[in-house]
PDB file of N, CA, C and O in Angstrom, chain B, residues numbered from 101:
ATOM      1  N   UNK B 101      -0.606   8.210 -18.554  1.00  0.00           N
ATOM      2  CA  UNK B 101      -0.572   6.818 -18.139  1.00  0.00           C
ATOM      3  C   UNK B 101      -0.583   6.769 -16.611  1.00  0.00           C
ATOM      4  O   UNK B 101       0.244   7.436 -15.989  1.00  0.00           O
ATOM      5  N   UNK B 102      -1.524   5.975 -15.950  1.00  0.00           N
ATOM      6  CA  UNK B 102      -1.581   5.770 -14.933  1.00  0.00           C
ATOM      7  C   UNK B 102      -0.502   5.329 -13.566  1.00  0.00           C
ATOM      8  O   UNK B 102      -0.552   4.106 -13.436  1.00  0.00           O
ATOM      9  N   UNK B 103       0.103   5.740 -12.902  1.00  0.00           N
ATOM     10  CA  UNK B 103       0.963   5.102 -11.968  1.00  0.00           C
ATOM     11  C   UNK B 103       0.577   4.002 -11.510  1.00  0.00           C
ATOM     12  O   UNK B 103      -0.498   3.842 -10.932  1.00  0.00           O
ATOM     13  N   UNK B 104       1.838   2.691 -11.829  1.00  0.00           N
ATOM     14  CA  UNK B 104       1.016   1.131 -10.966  1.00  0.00           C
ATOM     15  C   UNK B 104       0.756   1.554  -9.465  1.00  0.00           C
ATOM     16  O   UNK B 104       1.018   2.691  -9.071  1.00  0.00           O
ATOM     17  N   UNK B 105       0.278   0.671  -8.734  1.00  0.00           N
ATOM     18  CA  UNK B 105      -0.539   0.665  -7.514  1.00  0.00           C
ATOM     19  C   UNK B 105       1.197   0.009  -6.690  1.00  0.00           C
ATOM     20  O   UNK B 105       1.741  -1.037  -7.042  1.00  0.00           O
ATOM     21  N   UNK B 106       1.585   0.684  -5.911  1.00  0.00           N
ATOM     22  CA  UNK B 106       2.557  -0.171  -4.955  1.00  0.00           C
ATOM     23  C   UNK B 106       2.265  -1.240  -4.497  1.00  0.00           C
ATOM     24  O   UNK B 106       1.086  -1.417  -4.192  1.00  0.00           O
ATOM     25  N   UNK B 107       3.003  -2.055  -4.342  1.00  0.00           N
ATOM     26  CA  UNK B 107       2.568  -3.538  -3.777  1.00  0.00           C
ATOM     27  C   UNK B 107       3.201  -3.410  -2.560  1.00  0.00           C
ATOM     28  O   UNK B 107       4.246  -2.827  -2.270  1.00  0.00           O
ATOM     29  N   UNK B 108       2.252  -4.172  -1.745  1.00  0.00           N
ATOM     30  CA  UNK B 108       2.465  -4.534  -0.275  1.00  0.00           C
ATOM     31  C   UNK B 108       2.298  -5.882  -0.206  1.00  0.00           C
ATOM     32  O   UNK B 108       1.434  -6.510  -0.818  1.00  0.00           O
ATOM     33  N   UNK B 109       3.362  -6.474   0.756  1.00  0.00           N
ATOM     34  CA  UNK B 109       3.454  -8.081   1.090  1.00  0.00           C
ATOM     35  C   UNK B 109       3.745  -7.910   2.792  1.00  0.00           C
ATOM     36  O   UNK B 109       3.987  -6.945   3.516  1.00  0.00           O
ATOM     37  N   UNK B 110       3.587  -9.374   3.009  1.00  0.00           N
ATOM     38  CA  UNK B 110       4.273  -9.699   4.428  1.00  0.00           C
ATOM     39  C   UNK B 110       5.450 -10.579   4.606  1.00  0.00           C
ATOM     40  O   UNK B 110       5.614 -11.653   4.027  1.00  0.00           O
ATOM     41  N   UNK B 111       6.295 -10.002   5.501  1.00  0.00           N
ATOM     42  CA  UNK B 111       7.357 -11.048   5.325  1.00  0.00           C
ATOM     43  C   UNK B 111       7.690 -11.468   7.006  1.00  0.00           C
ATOM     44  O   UNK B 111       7.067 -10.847   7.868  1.00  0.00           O
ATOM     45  N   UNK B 112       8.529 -12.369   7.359  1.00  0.00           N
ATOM     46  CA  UNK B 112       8.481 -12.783   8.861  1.00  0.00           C
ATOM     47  C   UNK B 112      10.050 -12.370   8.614  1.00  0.00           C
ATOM     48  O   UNK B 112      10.820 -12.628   7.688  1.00  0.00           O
ATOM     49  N   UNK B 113      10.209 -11.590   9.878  1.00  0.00           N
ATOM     50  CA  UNK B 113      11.675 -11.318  10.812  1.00  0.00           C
ATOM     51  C   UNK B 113      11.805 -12.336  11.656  1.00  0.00           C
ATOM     52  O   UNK B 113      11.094 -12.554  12.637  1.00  0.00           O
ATOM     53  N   UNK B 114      12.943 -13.123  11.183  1.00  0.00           N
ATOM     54  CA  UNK B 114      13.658 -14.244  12.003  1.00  0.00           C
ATOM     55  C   UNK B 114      13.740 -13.650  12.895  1.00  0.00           C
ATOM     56  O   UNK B 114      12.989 -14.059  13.781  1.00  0.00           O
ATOM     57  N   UNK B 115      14.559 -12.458  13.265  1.00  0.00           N
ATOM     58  CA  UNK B 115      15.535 -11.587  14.323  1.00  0.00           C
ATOM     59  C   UNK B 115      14.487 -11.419  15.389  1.00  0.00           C
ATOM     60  O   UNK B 115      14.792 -11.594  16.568  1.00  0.00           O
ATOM     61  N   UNK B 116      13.012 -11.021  14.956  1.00  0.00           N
ATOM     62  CA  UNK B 116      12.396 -10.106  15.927  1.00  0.00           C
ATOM     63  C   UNK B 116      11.259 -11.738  15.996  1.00  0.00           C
ATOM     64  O   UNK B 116      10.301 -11.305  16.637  1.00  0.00           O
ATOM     65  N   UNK B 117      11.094 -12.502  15.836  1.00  0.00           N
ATOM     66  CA  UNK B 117       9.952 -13.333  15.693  1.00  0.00           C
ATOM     67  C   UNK B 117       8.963 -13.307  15.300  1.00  0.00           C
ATOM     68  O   UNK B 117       8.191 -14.247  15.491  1.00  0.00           O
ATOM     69  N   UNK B 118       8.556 -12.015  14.475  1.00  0.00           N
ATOM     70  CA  UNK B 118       7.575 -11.392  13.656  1.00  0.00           C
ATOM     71  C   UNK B 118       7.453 -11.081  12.469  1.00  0.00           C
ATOM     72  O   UNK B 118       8.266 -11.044  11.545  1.00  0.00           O
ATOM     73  N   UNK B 119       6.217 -10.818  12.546  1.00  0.00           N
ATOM     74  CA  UNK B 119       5.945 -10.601  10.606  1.00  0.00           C
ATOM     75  C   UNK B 119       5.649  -8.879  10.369  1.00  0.00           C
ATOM     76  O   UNK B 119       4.887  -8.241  11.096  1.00  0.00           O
ATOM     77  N   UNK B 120       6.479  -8.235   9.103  1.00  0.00           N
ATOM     78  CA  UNK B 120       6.480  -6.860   8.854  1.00  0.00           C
ATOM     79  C   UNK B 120       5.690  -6.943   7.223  1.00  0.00           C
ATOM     80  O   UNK B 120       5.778  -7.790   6.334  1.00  0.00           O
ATOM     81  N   UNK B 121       4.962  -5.743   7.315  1.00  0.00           N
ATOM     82  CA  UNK B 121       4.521  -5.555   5.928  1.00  0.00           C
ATOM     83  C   UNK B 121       5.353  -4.671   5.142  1.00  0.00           C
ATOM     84  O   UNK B 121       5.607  -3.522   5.504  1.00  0.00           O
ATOM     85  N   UNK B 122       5.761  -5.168   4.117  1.00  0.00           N
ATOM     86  CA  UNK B 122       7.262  -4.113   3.529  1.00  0.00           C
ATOM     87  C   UNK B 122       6.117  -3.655   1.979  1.00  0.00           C
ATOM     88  O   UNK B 122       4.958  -3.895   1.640  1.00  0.00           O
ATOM     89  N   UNK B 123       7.175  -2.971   1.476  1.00  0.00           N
ATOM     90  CA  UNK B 123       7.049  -2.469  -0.049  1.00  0.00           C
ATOM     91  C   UNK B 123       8.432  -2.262  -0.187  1.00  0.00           C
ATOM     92  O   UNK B 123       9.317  -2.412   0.655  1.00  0.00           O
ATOM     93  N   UNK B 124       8.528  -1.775  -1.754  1.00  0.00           N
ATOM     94  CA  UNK B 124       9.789  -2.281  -2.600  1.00  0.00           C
ATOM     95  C   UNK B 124      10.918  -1.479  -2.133  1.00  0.00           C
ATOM     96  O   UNK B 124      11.884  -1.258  -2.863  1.00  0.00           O
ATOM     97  N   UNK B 125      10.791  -0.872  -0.488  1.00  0.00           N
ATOM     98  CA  UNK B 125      11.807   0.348   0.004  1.00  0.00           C
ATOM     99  C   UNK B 125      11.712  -0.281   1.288  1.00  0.00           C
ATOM    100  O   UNK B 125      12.009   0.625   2.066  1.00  0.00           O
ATOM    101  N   UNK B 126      11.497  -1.192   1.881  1.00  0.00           N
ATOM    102  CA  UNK B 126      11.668  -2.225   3.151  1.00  0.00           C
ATOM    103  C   UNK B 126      10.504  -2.013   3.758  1.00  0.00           C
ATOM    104  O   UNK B 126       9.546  -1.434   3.246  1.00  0.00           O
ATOM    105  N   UNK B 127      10.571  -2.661   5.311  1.00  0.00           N
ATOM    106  CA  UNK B 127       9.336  -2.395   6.215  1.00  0.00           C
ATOM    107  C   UNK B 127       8.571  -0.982   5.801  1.00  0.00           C
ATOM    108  O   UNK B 127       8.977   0.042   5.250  1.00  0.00           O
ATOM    109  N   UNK B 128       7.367  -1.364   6.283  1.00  0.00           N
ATOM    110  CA  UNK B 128       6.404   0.078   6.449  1.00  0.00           C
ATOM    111  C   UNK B 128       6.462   0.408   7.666  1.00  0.00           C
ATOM    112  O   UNK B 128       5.928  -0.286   8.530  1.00  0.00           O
ATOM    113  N   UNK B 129       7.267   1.774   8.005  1.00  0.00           N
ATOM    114  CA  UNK B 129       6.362   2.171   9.710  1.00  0.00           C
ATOM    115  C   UNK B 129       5.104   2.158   9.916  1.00  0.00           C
ATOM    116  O   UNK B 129       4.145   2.263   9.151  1.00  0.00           O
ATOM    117  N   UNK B 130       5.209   1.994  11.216  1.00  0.00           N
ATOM    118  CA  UNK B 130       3.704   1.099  11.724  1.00  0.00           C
ATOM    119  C   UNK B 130       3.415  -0.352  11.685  1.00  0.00           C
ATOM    120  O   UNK B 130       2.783  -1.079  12.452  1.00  0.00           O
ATOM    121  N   UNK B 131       3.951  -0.540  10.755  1.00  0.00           N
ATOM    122  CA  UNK B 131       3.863  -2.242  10.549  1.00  0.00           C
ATOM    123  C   UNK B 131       4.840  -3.381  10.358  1.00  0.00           C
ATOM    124  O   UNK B 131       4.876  -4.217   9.455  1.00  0.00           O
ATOM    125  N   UNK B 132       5.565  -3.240  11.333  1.00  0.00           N
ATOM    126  CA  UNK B 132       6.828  -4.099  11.735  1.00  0.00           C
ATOM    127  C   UNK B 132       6.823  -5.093  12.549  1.00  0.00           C
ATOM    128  O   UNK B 132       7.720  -5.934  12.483  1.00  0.00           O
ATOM    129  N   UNK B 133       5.662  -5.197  13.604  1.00  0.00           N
ATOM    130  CA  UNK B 133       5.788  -6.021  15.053  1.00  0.00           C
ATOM    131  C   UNK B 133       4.191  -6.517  14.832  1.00  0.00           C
ATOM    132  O   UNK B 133       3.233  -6.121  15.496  1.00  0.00           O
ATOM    133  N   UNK B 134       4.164  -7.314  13.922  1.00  0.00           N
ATOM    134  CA  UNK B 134       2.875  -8.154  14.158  1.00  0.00           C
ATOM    135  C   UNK B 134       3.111  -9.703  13.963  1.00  0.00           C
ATOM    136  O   UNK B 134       3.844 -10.409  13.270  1.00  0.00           O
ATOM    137  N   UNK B 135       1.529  -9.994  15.497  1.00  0.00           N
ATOM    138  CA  UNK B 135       2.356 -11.418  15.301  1.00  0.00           C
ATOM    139  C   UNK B 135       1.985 -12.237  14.446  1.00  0.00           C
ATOM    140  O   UNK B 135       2.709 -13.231  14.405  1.00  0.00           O
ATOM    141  N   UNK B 136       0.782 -12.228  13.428  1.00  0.00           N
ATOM    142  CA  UNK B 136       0.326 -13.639  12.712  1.00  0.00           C
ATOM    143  C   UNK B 136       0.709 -12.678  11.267  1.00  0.00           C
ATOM    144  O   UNK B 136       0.877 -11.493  10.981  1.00  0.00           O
ATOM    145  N   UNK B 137       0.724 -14.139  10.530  1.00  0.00           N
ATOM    146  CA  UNK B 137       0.700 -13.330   8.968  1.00  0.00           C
ATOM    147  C   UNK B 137      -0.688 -13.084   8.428  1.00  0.00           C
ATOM    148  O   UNK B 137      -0.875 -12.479   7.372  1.00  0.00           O
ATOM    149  N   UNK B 138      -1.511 -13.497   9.067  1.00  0.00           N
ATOM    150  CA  UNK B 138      -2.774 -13.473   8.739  1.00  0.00           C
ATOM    151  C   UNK B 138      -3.259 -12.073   8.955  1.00  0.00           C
ATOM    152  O   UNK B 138      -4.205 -11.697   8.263  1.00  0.00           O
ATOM    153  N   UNK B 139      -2.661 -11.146   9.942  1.00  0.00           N
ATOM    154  CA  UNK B 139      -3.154  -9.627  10.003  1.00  0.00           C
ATOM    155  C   UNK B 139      -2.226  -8.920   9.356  1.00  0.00           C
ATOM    156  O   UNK B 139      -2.488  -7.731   9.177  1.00  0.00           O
ATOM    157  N   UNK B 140      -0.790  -9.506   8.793  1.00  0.00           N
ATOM    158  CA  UNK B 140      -0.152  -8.424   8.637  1.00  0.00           C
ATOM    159  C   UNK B 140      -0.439  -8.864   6.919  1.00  0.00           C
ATOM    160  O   UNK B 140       0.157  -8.218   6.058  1.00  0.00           O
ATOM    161  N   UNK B 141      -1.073  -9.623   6.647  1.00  0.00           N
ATOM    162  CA  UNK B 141      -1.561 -10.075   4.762  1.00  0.00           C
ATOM    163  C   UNK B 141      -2.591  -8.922   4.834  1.00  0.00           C
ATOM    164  O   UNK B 141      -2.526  -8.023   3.996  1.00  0.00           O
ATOM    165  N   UNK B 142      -3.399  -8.909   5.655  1.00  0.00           N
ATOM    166  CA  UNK B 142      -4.685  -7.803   6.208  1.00  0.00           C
ATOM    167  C   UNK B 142      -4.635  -6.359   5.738  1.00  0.00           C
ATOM    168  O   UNK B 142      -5.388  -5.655   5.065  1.00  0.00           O
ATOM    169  N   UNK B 143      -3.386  -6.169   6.384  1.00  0.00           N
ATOM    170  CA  UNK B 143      -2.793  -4.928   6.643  1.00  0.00           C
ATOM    171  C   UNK B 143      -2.384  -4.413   5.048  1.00  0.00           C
ATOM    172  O   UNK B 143      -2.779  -3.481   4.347  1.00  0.00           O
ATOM    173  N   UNK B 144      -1.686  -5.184   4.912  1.00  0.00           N
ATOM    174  CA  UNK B 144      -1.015  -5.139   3.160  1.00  0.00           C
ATOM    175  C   UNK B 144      -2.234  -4.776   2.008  1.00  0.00           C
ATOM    176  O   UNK B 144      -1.991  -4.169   0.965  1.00  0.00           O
ATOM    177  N   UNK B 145      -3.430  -5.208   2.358  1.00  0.00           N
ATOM    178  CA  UNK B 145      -4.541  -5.835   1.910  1.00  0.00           C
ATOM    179  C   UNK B 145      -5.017  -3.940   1.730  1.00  0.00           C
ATOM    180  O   UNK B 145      -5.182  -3.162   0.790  1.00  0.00           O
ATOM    181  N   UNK B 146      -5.077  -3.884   3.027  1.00  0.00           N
ATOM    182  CA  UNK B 146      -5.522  -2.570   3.173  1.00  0.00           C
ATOM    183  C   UNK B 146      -5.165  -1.225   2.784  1.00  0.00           C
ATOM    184  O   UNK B 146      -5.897  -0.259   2.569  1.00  0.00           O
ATOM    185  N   UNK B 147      -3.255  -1.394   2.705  1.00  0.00           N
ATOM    186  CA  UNK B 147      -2.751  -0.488   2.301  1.00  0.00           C
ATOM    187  C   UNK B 147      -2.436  -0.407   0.330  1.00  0.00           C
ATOM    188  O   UNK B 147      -2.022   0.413  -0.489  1.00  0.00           O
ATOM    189  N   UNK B 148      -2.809  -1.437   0.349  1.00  0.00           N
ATOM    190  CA  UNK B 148      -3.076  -1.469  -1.498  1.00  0.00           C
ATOM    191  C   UNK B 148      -4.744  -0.764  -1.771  1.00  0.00           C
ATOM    192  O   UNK B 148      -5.101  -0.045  -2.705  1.00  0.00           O
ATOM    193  N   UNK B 149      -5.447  -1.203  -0.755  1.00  0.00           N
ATOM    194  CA  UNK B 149      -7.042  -0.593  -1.173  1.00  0.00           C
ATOM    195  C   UNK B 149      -6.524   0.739  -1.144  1.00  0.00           C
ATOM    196  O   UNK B 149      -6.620   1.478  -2.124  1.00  0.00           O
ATOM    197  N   UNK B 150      -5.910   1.130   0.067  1.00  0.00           N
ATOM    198  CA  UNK B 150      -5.744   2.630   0.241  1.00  0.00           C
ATOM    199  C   UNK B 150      -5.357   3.603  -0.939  1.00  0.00           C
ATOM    200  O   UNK B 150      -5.898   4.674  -1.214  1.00  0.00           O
ATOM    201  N   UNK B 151      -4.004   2.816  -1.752  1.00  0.00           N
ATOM    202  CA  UNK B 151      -3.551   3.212  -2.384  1.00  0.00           C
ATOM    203  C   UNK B 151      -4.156   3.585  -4.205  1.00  0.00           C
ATOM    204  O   UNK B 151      -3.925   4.483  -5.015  1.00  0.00           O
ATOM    205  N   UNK B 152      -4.928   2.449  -4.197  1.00  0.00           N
ATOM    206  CA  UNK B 152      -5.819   2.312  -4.830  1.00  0.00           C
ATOM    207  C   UNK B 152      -6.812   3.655  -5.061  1.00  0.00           C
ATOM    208  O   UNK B 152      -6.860   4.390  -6.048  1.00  0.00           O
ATOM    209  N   UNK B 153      -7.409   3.707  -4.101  1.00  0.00           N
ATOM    210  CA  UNK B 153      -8.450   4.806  -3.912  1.00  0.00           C
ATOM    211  C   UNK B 153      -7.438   6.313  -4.024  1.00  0.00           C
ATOM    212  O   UNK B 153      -7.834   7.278  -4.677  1.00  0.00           O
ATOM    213  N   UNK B 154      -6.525   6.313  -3.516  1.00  0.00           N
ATOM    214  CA  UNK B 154      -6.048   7.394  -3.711  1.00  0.00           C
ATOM    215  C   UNK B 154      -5.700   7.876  -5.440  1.00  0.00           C
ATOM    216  O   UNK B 154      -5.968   8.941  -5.997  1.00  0.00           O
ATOM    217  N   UNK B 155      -5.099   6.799  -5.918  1.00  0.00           N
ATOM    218  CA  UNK B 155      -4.654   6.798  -7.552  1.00  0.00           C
ATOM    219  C   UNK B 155      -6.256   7.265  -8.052  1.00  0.00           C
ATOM    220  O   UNK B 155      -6.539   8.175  -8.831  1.00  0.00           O
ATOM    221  N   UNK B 156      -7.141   6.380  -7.372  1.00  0.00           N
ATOM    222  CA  UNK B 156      -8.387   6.816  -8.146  1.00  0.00           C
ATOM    223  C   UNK B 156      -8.950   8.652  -8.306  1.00  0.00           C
ATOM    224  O   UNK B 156      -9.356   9.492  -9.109  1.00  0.00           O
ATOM    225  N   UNK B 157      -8.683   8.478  -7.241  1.00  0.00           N
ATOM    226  CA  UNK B 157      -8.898  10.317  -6.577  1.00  0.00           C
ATOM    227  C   UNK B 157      -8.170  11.304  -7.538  1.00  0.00           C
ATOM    228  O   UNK B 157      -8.687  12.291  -8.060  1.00  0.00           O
ATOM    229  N   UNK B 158      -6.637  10.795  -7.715  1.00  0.00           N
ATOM    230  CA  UNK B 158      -5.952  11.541  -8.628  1.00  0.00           C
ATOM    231  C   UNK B 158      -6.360  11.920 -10.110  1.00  0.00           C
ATOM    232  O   UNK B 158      -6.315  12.951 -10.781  1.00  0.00           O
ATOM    233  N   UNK B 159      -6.829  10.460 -10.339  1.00  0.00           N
ATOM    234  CA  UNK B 159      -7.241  10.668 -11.893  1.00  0.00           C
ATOM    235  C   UNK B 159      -8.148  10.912 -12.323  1.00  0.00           C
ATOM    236  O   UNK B 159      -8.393  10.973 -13.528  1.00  0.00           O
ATOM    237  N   UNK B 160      -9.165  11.195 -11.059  1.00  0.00           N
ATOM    238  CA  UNK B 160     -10.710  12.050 -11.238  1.00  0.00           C
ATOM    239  C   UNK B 160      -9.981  13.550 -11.457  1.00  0.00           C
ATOM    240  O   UNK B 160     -10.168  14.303 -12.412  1.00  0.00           O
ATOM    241  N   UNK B 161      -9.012  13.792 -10.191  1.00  0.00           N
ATOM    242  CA  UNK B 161      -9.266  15.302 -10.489  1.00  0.00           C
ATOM    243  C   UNK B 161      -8.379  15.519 -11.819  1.00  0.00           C
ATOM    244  O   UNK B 161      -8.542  16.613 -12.359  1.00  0.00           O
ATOM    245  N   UNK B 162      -7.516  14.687 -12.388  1.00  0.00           N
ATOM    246  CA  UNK B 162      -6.398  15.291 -13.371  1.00  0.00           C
ATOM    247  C   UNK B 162      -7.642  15.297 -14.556  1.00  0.00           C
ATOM    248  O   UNK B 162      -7.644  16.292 -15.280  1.00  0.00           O
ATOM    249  N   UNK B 163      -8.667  14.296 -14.800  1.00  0.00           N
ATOM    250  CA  UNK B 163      -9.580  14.549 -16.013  1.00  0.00           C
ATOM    251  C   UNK B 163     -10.566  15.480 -15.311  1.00  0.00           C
ATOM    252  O   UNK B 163     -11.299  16.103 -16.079  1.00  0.00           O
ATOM    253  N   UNK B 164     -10.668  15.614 -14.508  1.00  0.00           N
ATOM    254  CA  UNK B 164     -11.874  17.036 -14.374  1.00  0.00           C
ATOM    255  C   UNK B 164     -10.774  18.186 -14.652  1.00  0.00           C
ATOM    256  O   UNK B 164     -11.123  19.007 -15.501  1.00  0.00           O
ATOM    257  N   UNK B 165      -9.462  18.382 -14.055  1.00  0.00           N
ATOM    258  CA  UNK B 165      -8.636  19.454 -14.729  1.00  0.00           C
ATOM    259  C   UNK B 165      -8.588  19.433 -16.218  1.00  0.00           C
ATOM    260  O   UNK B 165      -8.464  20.598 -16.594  1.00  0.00           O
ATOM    261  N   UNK B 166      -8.634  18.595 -17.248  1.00  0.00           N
ATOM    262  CA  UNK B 166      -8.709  18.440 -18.302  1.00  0.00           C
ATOM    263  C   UNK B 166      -9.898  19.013 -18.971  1.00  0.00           C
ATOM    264  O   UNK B 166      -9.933  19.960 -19.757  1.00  0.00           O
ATOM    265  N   UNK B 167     -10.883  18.266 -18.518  1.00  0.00           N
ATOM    266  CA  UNK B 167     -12.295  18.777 -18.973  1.00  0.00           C
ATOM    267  C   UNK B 167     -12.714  20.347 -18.973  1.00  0.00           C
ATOM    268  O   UNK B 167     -13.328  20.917 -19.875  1.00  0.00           O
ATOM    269  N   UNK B 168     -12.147  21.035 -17.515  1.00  0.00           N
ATOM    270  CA  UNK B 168     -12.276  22.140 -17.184  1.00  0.00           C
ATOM    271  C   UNK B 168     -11.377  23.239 -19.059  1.00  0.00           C
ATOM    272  O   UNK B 168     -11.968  24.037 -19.786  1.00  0.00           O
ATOM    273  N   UNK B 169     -10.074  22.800 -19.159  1.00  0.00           N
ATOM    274  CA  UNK B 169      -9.481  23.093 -19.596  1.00  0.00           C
ATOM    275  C   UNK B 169      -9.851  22.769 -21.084  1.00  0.00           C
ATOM    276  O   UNK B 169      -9.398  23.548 -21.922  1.00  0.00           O
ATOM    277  N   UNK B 170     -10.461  21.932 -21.432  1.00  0.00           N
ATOM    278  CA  UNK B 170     -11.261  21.850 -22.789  1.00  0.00           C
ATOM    279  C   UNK B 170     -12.004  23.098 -23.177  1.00  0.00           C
ATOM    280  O   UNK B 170     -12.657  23.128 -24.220  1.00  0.00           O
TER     281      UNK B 170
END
């Protein structure tokens, strides 16, 4: 069974006057000090494609390990 895809959001820091892109373990480093939500939705945007593609990558090679192993 496939691992879900982590979710990424944006949220605004009262404290700092900015918007951070978190996942379900708080801010992401790197992406703490941005100023519109419109790049840091972007950002989020991007790091789900990322994540995405990576899950994809995995489950090519775990069924080519399979296939091999057939």
């Amino acid at each position: 069974m496939p691992a879900a895809t982590p979710a990424f959001w944006s949220e605004f820091n009262a404290r700092t006057g900015l918007f951070e892109v978190h996942d379900d373990r708080g801010p992401v480093l790197g992406f703490e000090h941005i100023d519109c939500r419109a790049d840091a939705d972007h950002h989020a945007l991007d790091l789900i494609a990322a994540a995405d593609a990576d899950r994809a990558a995995l489950d090519d090679h775990e069924a080519q390990i399979l296939a091999e192993a057939a």
